[in-house]
PyMOL commands that place a pseudoatom at each C-alpha (Angstrom):
pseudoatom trace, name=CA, resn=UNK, resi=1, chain=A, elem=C, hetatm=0, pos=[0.000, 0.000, 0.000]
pseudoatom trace, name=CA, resn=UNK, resi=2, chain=A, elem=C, hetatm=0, pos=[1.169, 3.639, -0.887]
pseudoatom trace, name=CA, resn=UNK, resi=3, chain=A, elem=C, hetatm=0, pos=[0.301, 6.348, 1.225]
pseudoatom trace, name=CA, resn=UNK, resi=4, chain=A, elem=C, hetatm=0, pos=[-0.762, 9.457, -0.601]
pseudoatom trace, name=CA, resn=UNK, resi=5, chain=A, elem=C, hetatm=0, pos=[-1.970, 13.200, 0.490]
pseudoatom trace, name=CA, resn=UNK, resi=6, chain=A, elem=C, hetatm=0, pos=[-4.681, 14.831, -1.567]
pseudoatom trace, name=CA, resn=UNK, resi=7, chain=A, elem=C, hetatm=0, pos=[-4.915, 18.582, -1.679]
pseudoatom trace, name=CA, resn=UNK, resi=8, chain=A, elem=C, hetatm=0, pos=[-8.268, 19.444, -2.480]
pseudoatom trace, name=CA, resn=UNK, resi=9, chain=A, elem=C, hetatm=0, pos=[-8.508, 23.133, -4.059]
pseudoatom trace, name=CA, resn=UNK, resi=10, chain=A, elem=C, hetatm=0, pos=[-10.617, 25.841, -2.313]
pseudoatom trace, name=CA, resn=UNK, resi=11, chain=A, elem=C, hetatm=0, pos=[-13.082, 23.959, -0.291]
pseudoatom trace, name=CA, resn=UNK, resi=12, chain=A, elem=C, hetatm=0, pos=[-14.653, 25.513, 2.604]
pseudoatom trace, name=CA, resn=UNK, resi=13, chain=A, elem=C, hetatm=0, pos=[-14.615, 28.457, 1.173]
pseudoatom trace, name=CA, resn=UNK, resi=14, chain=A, elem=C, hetatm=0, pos=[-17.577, 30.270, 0.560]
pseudoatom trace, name=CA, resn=UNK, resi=15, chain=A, elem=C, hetatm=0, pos=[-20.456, 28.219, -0.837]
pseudoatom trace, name=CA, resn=UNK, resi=16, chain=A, elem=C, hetatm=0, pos=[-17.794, 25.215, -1.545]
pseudoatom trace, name=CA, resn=UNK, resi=17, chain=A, elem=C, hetatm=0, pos=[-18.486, 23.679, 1.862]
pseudoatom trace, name=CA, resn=UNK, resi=18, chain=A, elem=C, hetatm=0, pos=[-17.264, 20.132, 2.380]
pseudoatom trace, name=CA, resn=UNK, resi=19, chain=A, elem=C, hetatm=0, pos=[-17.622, 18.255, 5.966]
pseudoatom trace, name=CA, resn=UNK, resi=20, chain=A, elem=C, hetatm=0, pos=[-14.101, 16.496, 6.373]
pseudoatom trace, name=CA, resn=UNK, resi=21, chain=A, elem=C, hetatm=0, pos=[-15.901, 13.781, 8.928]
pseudoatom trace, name=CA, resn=UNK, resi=22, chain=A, elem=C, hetatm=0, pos=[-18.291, 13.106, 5.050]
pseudoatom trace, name=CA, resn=UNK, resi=23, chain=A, elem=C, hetatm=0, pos=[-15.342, 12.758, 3.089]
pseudoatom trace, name=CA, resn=UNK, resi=24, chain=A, elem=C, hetatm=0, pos=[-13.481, 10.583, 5.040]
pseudoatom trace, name=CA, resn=UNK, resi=25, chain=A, elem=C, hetatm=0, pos=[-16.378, 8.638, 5.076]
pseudoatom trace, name=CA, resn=UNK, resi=26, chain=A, elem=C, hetatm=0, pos=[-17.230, 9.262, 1.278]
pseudoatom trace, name=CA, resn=UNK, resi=27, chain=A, elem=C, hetatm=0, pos=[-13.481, 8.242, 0.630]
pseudoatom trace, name=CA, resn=UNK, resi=28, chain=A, elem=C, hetatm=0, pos=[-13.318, 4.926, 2.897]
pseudoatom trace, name=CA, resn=UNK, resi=29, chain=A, elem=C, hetatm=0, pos=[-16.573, 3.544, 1.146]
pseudoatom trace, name=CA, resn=UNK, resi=30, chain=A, elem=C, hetatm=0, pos=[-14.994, 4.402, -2.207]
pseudoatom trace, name=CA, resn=UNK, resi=31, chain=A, elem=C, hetatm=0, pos=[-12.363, 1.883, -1.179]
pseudoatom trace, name=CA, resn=UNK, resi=32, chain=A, elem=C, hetatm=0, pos=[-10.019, 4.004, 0.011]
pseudoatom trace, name=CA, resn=UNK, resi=33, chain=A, elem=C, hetatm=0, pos=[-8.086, 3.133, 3.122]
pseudoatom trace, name=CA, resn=UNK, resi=34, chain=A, elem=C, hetatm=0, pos=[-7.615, 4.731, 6.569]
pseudoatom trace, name=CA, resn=UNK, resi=35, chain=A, elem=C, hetatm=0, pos=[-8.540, 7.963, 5.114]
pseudoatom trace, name=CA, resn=UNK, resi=36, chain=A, elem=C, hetatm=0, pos=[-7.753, 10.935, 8.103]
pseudoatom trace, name=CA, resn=UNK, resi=37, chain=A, elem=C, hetatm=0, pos=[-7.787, 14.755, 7.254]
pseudoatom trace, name=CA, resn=UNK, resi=38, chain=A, elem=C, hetatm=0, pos=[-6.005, 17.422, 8.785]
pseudoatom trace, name=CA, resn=UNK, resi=39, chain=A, elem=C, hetatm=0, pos=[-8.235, 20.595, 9.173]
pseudoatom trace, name=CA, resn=UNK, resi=40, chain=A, elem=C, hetatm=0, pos=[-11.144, 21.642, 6.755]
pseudoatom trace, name=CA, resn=UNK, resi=41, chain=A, elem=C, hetatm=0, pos=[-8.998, 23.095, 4.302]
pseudoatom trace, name=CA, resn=UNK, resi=42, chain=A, elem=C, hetatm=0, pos=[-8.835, 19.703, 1.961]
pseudoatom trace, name=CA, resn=UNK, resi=43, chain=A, elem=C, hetatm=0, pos=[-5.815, 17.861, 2.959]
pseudoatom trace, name=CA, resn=UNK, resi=44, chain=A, elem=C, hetatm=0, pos=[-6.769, 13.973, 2.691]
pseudoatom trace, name=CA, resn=UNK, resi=45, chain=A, elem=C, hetatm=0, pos=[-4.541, 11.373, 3.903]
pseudoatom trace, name=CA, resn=UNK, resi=46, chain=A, elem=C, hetatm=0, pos=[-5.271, 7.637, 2.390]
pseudoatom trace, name=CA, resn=UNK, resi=47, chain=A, elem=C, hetatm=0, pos=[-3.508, 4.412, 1.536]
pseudoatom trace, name=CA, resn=UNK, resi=48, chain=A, elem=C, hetatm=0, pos=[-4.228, 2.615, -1.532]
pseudoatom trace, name=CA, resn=UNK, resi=49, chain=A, elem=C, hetatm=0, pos=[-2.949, 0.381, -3.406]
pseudoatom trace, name=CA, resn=UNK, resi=50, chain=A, elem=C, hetatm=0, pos=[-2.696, 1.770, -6.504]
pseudoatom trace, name=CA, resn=UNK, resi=51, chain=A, elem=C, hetatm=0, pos=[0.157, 3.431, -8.033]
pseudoatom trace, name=CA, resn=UNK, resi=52, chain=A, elem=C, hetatm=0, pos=[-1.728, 5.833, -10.001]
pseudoatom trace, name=CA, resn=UNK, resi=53, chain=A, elem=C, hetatm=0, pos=[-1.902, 8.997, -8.501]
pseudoatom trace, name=CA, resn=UNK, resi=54, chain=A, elem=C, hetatm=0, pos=[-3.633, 10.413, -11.885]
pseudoatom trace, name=CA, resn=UNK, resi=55, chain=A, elem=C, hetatm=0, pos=[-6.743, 7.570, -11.617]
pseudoatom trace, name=CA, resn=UNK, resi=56, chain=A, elem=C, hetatm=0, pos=[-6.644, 8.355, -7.888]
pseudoatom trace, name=CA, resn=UNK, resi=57, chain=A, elem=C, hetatm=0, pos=[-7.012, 12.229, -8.604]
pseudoatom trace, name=CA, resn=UNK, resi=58, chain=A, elem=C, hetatm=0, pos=[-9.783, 11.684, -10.769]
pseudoatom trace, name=CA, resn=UNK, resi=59, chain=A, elem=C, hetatm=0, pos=[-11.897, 9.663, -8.910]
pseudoatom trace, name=CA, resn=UNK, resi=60, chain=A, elem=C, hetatm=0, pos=[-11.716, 11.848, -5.703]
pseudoatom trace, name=CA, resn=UNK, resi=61, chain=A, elem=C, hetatm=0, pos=[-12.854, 14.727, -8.185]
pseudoatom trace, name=CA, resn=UNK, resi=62, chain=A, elem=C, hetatm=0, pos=[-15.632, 12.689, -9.596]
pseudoatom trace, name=CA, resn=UNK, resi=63, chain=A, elem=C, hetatm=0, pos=[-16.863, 11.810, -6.302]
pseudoatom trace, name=CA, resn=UNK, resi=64, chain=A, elem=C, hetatm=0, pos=[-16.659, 15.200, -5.181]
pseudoatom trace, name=CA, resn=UNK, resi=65, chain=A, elem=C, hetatm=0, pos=[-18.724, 16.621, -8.215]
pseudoatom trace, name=CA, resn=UNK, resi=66, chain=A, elem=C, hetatm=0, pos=[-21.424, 13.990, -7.805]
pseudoatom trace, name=CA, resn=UNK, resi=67, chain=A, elem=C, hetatm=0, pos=[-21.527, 14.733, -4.129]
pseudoatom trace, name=CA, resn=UNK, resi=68, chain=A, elem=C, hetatm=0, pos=[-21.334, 18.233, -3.886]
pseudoatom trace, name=CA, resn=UNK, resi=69, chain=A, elem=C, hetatm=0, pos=[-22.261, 19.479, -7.406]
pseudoatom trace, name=CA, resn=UNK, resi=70, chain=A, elem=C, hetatm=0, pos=[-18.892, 21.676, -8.063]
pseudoatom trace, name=CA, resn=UNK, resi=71, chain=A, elem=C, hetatm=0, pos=[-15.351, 20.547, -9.601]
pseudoatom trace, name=CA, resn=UNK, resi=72, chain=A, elem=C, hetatm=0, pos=[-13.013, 20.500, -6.987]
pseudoatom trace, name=CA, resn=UNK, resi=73, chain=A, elem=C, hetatm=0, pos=[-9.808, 20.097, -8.588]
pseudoatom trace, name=CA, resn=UNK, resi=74, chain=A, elem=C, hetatm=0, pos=[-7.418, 17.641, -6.614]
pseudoatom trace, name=CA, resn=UNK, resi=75, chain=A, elem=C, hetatm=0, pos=[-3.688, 17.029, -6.573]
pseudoatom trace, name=CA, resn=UNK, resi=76, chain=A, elem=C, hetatm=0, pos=[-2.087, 14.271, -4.737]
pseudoatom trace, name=CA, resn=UNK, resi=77, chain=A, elem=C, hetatm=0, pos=[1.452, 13.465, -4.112]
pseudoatom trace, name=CA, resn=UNK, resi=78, chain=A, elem=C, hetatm=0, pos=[2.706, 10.110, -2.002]
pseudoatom trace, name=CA, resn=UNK, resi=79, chain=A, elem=C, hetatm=0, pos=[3.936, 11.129, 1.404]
pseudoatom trace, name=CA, resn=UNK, resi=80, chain=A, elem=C, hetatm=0, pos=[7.448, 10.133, -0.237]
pseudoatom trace, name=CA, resn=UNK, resi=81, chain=A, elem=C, hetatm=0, pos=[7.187, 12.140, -2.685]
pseudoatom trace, name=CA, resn=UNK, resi=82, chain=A, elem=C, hetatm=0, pos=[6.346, 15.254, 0.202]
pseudoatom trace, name=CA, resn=UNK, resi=83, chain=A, elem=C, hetatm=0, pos=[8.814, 13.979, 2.188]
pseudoatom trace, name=CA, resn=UNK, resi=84, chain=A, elem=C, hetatm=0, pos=[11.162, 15.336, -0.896]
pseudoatom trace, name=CA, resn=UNK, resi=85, chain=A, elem=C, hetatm=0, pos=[9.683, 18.247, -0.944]
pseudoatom trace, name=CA, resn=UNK, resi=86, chain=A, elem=C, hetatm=0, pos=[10.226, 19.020, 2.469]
pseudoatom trace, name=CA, resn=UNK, resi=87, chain=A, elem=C, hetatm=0, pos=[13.963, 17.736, 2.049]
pseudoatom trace, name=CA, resn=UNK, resi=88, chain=A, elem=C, hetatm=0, pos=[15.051, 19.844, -0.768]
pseudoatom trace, name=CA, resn=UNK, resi=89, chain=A, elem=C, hetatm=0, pos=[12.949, 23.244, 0.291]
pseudoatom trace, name=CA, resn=UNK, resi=90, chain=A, elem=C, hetatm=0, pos=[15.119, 26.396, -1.087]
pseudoatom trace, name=CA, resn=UNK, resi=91, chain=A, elem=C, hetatm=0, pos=[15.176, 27.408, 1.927]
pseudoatom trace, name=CA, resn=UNK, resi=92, chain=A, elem=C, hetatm=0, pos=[17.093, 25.764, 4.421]
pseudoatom trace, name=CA, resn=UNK, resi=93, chain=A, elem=C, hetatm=0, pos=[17.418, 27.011, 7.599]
pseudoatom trace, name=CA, resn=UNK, resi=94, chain=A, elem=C, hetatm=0, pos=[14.377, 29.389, 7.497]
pseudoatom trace, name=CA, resn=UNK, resi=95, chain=A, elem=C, hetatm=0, pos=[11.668, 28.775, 10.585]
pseudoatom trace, name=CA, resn=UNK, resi=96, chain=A, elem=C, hetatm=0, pos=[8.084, 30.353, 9.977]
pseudoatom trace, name=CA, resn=UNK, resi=97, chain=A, elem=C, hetatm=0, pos=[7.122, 32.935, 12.382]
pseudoatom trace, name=CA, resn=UNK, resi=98, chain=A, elem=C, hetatm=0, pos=[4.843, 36.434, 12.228]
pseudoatom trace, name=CA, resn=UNK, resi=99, chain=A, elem=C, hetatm=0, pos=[7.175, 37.922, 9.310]
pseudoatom trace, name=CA, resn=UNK, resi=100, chain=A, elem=C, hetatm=0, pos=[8.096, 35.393, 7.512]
pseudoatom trace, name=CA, resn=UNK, resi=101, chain=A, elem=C, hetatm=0, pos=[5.963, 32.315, 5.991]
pseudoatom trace, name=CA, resn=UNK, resi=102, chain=A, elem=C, hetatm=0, pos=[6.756, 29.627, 3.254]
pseudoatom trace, name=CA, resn=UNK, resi=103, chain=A, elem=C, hetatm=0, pos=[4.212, 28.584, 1.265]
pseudoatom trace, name=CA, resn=UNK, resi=104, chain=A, elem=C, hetatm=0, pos=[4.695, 25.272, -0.992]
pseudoatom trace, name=CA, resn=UNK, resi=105, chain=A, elem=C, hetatm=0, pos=[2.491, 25.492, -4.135]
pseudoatom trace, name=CA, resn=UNK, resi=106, chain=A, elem=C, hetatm=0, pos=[1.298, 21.933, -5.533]
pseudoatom trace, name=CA, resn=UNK, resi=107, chain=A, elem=C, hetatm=0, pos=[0.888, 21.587, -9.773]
pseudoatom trace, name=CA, resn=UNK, resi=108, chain=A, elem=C, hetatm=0, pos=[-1.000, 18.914, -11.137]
pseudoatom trace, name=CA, resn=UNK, resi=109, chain=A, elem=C, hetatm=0, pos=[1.465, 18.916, -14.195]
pseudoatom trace, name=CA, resn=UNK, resi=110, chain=A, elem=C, hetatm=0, pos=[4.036, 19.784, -16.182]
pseudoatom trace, name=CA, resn=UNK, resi=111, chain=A, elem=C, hetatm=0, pos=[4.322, 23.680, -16.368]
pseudoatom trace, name=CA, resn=UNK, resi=112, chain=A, elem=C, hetatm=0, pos=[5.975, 23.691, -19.347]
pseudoatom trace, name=CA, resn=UNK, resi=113, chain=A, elem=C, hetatm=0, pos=[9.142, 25.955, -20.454]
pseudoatom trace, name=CA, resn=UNK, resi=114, chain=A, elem=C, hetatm=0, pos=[7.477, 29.081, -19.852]
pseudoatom trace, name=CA, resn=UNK, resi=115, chain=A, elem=C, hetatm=0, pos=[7.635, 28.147, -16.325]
pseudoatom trace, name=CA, resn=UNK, resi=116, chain=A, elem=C, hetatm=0, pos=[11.002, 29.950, -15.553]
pseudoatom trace, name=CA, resn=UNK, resi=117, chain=A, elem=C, hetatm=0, pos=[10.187, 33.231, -17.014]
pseudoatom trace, name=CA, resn=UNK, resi=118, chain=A, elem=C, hetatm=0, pos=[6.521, 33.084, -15.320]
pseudoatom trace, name=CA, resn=UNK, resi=119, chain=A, elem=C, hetatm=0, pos=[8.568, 32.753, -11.968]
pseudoatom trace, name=CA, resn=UNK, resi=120, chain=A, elem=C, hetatm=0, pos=[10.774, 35.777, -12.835]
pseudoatom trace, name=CA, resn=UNK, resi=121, chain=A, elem=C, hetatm=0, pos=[8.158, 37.804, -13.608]
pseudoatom trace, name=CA, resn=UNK, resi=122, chain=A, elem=C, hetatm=0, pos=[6.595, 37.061, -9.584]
pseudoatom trace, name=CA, resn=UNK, resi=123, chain=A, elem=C, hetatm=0, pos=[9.579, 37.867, -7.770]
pseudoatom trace, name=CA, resn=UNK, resi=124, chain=A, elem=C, hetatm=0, pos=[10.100, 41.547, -5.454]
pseudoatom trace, name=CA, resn=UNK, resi=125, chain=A, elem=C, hetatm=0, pos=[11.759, 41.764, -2.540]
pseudoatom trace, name=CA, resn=UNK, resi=126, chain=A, elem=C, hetatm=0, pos=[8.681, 40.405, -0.368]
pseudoatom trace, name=CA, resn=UNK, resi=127, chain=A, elem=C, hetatm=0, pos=[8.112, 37.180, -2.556]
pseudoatom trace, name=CA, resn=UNK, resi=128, chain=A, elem=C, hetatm=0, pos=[10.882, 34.707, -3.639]
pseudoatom trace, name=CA, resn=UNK, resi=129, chain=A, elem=C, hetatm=0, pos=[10.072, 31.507, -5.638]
pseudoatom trace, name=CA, resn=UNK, resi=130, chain=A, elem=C, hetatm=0, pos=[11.647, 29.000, -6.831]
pseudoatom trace, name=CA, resn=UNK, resi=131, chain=A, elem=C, hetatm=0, pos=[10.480, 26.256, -8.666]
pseudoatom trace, name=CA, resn=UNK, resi=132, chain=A, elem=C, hetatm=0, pos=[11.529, 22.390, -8.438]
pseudoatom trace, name=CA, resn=UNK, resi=133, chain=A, elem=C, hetatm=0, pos=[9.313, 19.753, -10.326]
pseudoatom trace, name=CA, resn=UNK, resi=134, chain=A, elem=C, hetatm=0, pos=[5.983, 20.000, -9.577]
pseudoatom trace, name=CA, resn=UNK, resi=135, chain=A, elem=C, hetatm=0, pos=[6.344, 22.773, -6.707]
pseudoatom trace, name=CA, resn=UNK, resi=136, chain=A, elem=C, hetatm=0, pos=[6.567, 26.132, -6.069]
pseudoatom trace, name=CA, resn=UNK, resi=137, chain=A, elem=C, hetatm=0, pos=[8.613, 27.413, -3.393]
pseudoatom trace, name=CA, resn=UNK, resi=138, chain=A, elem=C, hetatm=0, pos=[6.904, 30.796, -1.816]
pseudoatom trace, name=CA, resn=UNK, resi=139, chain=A, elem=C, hetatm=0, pos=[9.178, 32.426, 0.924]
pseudoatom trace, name=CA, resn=UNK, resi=140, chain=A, elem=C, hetatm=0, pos=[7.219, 35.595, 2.048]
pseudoatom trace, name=CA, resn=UNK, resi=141, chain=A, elem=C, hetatm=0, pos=[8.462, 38.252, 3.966]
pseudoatom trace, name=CA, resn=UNK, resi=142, chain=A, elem=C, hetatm=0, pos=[5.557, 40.091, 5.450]
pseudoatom trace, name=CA, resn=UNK, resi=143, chain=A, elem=C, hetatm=0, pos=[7.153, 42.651, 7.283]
pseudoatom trace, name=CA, resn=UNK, resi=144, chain=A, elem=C, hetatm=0, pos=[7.746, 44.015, 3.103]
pseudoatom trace, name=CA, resn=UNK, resi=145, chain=A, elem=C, hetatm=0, pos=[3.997, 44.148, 2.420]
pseudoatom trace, name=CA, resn=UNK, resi=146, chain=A, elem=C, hetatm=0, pos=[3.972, 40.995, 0.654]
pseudoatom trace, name=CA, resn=UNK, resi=147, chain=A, elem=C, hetatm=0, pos=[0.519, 39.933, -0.429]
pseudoatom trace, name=CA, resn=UNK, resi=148, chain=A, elem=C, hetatm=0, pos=[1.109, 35.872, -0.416]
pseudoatom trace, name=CA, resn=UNK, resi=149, chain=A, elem=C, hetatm=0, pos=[-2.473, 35.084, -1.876]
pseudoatom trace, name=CA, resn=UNK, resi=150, chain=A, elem=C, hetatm=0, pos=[-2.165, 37.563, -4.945]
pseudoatom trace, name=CA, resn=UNK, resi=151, chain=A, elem=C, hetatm=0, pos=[1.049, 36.031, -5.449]
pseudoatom trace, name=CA, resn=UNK, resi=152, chain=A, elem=C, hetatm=0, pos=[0.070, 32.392, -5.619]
pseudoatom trace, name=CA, resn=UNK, resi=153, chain=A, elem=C, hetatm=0, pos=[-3.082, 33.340, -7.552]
pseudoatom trace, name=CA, resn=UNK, resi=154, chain=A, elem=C, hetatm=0, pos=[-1.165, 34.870, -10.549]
pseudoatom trace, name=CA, resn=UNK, resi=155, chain=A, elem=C, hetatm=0, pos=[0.915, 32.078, -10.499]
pseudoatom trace, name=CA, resn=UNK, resi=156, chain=A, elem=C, hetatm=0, pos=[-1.822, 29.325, -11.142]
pseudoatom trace, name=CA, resn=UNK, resi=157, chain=A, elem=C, hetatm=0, pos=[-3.524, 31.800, -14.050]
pseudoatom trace, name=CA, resn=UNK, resi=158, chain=A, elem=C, hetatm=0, pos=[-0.052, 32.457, -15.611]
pseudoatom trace, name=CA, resn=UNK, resi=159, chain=A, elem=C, hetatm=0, pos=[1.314, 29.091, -15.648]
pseudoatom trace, name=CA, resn=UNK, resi=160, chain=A, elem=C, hetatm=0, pos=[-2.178, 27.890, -16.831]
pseudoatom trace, name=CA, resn=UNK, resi=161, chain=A, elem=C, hetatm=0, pos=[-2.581, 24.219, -15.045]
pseudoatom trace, name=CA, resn=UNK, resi=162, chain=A, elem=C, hetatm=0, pos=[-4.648, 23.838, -11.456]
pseudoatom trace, name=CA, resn=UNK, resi=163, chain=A, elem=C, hetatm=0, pos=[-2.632, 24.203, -8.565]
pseudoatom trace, name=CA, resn=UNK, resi=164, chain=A, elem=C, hetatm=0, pos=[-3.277, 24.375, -4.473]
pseudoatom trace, name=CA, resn=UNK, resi=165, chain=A, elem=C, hetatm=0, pos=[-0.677, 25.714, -2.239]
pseudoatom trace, name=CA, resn=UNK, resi=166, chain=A, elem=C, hetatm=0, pos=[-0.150, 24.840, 1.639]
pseudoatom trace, name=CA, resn=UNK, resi=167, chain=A, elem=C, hetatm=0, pos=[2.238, 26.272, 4.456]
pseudoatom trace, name=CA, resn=UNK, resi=168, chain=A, elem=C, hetatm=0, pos=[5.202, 24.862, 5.423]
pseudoatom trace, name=CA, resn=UNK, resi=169, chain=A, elem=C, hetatm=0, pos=[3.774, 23.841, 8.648]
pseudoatom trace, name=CA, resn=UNK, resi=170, chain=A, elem=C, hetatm=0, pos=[0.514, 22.145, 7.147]
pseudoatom trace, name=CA, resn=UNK, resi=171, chain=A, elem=C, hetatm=0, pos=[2.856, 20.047, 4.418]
pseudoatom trace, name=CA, resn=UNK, resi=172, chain=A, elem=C, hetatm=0, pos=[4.750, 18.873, 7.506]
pseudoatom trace, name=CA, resn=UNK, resi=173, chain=A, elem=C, hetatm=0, pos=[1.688, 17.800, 9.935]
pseudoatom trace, name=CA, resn=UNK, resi=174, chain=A, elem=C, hetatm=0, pos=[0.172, 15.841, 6.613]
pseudoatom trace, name=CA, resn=UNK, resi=175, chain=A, elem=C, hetatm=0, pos=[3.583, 13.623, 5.790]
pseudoatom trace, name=CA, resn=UNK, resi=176, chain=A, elem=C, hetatm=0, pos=[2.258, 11.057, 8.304]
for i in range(1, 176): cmd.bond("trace and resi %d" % i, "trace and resi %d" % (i + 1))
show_as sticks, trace
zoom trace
């Protein structure tokens, strides 16, 4: 069995409610096993033992649509593969507080050579990012007026490809 973590994109939010005690229940009778979530923002922790984190993707989102009547685009990543992420962050050394946050930015693809110059185009003194694979490293500096969630939303409409972005300390509690 692999275990996996599925980001769900902007649930709870607004009218795009979701009860995580329903979808762990939704998810278990689907055949997927000991399904747990960490808080109501759509992180989803599962085994299963499939190797295809595509297939697995797109049967959480068709479940989701036929439950709760909106697309709820979902990314998932096996905990080795976040245990990676966490290893190689660009930016060793740096512990979250009040002024400064890292944010970890999830792709469900390939962006595609026009990544690099998208990722120029983002940085200022307040927001650095760096890109390895299928992530987006976000180190904010608050103190600098950064504006994290403008930052991360331009990045998803210029890269062009569904993405969902955590905090450092919510990619760390879900690597169980």
């Amino acid at each position: 069995m692999t275990r996996y973590v599925a980001f769900l994109r902007a649930v709870n939010v607004g009218k795009r409610t979701v009860k995580m005690e329903d979808l762990r229940r939704q998810l278990d009778t689907a055949g997927f096993k000991n399904v747990t979530t960490y808080i109501q923002s759509g992180n989803v922790m599962f085994e299963s033992g499939s190797n295809n984190a595509a297939a697995l993707s797109a049967k959480i989102e068709k479940l989701l649509l036929a439950t709760y009547g909106f697309e709820v685009p979902t990314i998932i990543r096996s905990v080795s593969e976040l245990e990676n992420v966490v290893k190689h962050t660009p930016f060793p050394g740096v512990v979250p507080d009040k002024t400064t946050q890292v944010y970890i930015t999830f792709l469900s693809g390939d962006a595609g050579a026009h990544a690099a110059s998208v990722i120029a185009s983002l940085q200022s003194a307040a927001e650095t990012l760096h890109m390895k694979g299928r992530e987006v490293y976000t180190l904010i500096h608050k103190n600098l007026e950064a504006k994290p969630l403008d930052v991360i939303s331009r990045l998803e409409k210029k890269l062009g490809l569904p993405c969902t972005t955590r905090n450092w300390a919510t990619v760390n509690k879900v690597i169980w």
